[in-house]
C-alpha positions in Angstrom: 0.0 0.0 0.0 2.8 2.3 0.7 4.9 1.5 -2.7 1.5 2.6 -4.2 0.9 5.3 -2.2 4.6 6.5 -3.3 4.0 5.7 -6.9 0.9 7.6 -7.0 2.9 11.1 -5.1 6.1 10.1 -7.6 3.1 10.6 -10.6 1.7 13.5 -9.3 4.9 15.7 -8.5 5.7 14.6 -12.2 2.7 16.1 -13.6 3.1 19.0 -11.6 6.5 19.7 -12.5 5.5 19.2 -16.3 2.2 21.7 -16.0 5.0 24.0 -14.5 7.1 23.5 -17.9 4.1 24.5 -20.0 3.0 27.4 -18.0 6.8 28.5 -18.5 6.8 27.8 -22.3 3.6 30.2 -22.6 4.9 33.1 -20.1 8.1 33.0 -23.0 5.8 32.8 -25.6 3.9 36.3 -23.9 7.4 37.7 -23.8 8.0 37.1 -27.3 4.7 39.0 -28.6 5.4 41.8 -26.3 8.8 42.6 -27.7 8.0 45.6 -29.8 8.0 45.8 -33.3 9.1 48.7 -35.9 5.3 50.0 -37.2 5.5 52.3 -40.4 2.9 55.4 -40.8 2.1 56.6 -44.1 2.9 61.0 -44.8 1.0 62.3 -47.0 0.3 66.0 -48.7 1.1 68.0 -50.9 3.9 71.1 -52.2 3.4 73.9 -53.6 3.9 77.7 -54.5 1.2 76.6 -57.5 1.4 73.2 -57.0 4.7 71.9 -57.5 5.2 68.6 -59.9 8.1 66.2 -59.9 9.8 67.8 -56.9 11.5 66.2 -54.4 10.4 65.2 -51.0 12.0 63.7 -48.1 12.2 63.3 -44.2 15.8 65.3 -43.2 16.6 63.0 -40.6 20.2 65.2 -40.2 18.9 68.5 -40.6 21.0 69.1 -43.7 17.9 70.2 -45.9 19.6 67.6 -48.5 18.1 63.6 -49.5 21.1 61.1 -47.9 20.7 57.6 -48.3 18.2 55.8 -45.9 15.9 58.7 -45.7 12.4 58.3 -46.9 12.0 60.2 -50.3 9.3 60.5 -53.1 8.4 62.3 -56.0 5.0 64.4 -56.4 2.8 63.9 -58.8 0.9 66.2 -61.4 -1.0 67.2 -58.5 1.8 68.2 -55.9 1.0 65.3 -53.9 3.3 62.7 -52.0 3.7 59.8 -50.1 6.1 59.3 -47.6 6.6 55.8 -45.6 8.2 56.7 -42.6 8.8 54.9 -39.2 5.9 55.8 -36.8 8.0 57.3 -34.2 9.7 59.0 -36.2 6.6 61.3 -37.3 7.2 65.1 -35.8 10.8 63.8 -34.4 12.3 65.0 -37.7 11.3 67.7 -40.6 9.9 66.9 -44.3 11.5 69.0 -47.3 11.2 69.7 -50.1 13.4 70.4 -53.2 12.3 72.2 -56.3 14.7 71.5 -59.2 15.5 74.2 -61.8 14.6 72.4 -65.0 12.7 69.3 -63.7 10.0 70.7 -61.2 6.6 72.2 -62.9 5.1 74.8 -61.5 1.1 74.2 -61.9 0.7 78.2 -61.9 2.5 78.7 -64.9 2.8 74.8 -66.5 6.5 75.6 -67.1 9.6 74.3 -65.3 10.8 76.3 -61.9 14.0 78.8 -63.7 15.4 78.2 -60.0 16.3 75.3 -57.7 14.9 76.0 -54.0 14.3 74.6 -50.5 10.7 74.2 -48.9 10.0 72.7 -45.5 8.3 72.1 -42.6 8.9 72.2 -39.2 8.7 68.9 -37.0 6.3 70.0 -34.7 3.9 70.7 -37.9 3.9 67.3 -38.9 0.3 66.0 -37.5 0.5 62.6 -36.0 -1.1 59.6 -37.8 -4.6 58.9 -37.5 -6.2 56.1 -36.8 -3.3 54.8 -34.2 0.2 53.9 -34.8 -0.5 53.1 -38.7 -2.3 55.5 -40.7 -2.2 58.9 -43.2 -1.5 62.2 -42.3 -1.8 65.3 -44.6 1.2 67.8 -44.9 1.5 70.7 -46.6 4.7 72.3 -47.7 5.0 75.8 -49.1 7.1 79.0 -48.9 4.6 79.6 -45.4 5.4 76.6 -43.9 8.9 77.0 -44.6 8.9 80.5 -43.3 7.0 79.2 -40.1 10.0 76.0 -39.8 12.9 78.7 -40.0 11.4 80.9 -37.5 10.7 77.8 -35.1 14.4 77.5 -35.6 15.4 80.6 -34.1 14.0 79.9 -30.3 12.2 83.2 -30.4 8.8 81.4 -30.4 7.6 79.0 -27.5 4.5 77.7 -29.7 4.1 76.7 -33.4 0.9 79.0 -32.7 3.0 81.8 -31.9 5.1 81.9 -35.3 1.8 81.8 -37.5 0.1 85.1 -35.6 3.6 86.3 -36.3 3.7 85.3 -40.0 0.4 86.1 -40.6 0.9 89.9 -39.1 3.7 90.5 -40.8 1.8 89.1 -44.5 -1.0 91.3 -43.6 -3.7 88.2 -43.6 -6.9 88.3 -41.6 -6.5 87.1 -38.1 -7.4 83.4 -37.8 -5.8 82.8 -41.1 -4.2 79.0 -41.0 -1.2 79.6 -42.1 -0.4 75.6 -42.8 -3.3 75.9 -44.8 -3.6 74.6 -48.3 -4.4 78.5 -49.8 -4.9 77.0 -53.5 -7.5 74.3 -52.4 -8.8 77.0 -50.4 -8.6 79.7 -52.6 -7.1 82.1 -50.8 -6.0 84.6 -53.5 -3.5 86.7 -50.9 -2.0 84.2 -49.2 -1.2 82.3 -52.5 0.4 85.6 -54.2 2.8 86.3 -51.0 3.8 82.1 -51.4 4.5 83.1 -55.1 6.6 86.2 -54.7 8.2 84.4 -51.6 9.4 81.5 -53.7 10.5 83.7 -56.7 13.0 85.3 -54.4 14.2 81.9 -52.9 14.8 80.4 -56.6 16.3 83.8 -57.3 19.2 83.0 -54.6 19.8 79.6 -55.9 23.5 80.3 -56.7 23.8 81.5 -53.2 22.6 78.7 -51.2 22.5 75.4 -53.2 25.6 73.9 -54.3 26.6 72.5 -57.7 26.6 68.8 -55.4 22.9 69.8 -54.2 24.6 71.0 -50.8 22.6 73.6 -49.0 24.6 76.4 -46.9 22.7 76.3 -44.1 23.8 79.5 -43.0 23.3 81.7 -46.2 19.5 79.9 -46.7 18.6 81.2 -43.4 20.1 85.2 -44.2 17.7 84.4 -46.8 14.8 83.5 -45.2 15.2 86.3 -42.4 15.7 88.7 -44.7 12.4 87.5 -46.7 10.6 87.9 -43.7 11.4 91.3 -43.0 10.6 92.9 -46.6 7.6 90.6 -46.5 5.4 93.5 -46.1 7.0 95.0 -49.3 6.8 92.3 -51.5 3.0 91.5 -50.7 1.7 94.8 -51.1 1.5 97.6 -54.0 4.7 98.0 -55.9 5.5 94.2 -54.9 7.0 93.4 -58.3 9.8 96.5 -58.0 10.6 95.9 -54.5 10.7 92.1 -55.4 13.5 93.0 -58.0 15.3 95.0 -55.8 15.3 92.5 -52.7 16.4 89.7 -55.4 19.6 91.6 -56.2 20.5 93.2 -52.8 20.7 89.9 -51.2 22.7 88.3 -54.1 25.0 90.7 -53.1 24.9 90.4 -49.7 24.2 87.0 -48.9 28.0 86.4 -50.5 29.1 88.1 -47.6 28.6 85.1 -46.0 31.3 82.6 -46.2 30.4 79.7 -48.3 30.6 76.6 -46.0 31.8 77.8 -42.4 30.0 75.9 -39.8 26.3 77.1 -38.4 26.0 79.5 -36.3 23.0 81.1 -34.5 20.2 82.0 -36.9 20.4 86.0 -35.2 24.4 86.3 -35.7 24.3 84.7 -39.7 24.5 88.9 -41.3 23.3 92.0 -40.2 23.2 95.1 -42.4 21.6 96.0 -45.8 18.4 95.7 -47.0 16.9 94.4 -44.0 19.6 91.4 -44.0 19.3 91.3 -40.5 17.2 89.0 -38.7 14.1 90.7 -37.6 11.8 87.7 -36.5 9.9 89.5 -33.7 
């Protein structure tokens, strides 16, 4: 009776030890589906000063303002629109731009190729999160506003993304409550649209200055450039914007060679001061 007894214990403990095996097999198979995996989003928008075909856009994960290899690029289409398949986390960890190529891009105003290369972007903090949880579409749009708004975000002056566009749209003259991220040409917002216009002829106009023959961008000499279109803005937007527009155009290709091709960045207020309002009045 008491080998049986034994037997029976010996049987027991065995199937407890074994239930304790398969309760540790599942607790590693939990562990295994918790381990997090990489989810992608899907960033989508469009460019424009009109609409911008065939121009380049990418997420400037080394704030260079140039496509390196491993960031996520596309081309629009013949409606300004891209797609960008970017990691999840890294949506408004890093800015998108965009590069409009003298020769290549199409300007949908006009139906003719841009006469020169220039930078658009936006700011990080602009880029709305994806919907629908970690995997979803989000709508960007990138113009000379949004790149005014990503430059001044860049300068520290401004605690809130809020704060740059009453500052923007102030100094464009717009209504207040104007979205400045807006898309103006879907919304047909005549004034808005002309300012984006004469702000990107300038920038094209200043290709020599700031792009490089290697597609470089001198960080330093693009942001003279954007301060100082910032500060004329109320000159170029208003009566006798096509004159003043000239004159900007050449007063900063003189100037903006001032700065020294190349040197490493410096604060966005010390870049130039002097001449045409080259220095950089954000506030």
């Amino acid at each position: 009776m008491k080998k049986q007894t034994l037997a029976a214990l010996t049987i027991l403990s065995a199937g407890m030890i074994a239930g304790c095996g398969s309760s540790g097999s599942d607790t590693s198979m939990s562990s295994s589906m918790m381990t997090p995996v990489a989810t992608s989003a899907s960033v989508s928008g469009a460019v424009a000063d009109g609409y911008l075909e065939k121009a380049t856009v990418f997420l400037d994960k080394n704030l260079n303002y140039r496509l390196d290899t491993g960031e996520p690029s596309a081309i629009t289409d013949q409606n300004g629109a891209y797609t960008l398949h970017v990691d999840a986390a890294d949506i408004g960890k890093y800015p998108i731009v965009a590069l409009a190529t003298q020769g290549v891009t199409i300007d949908k105003d006009t139906n003719t190729a841009v006469t020169g290369s220039y930078v658009l972007s936006m700011h990080a903090v602009a880029v709305a999160p994806a919907t629908g949880g970690v995997t979803g579409t989000v709508s960007n749009f990138i113009s000379p506003m949004s790149t005014q708004l990503r430059e001044m975000m860049e300068t520290g002056s401004y605690t809130t993304l809020q704060q740059a566009m009453d500052a923007l749209r102030t100094q464009v003259g717009l209504p207040a409550g104007t979205n400045m991220m807006s898309d103006y040409i879907a919304g047909r917002n005549t004034a808005m649209h002309t300012a984006a216009r004469n702000m990107a002829t300038l920038m094209g106009g200043q290709a020599g200055q700031v792009i490089g023959t290697n597609g470089t961008v001198d960080v330093n000499r693009y942001r003279g450039m954007m301060g100082t279109i910032y500060s004329n803005l109320p000159t170029i937007t208003g009566s006798n914007a096509q004159t003043n527009i000239t004159t900007l155009r050449n007063t900063m290709n003189t100037n903006l060679s001032f700065i020294p091709a190349g040197m490493p960045f410096r604060n966005y207020s010390t870049v130039y001061r002097g001449g045409m309002g080259m220095g950089m009045m954000w506030r």
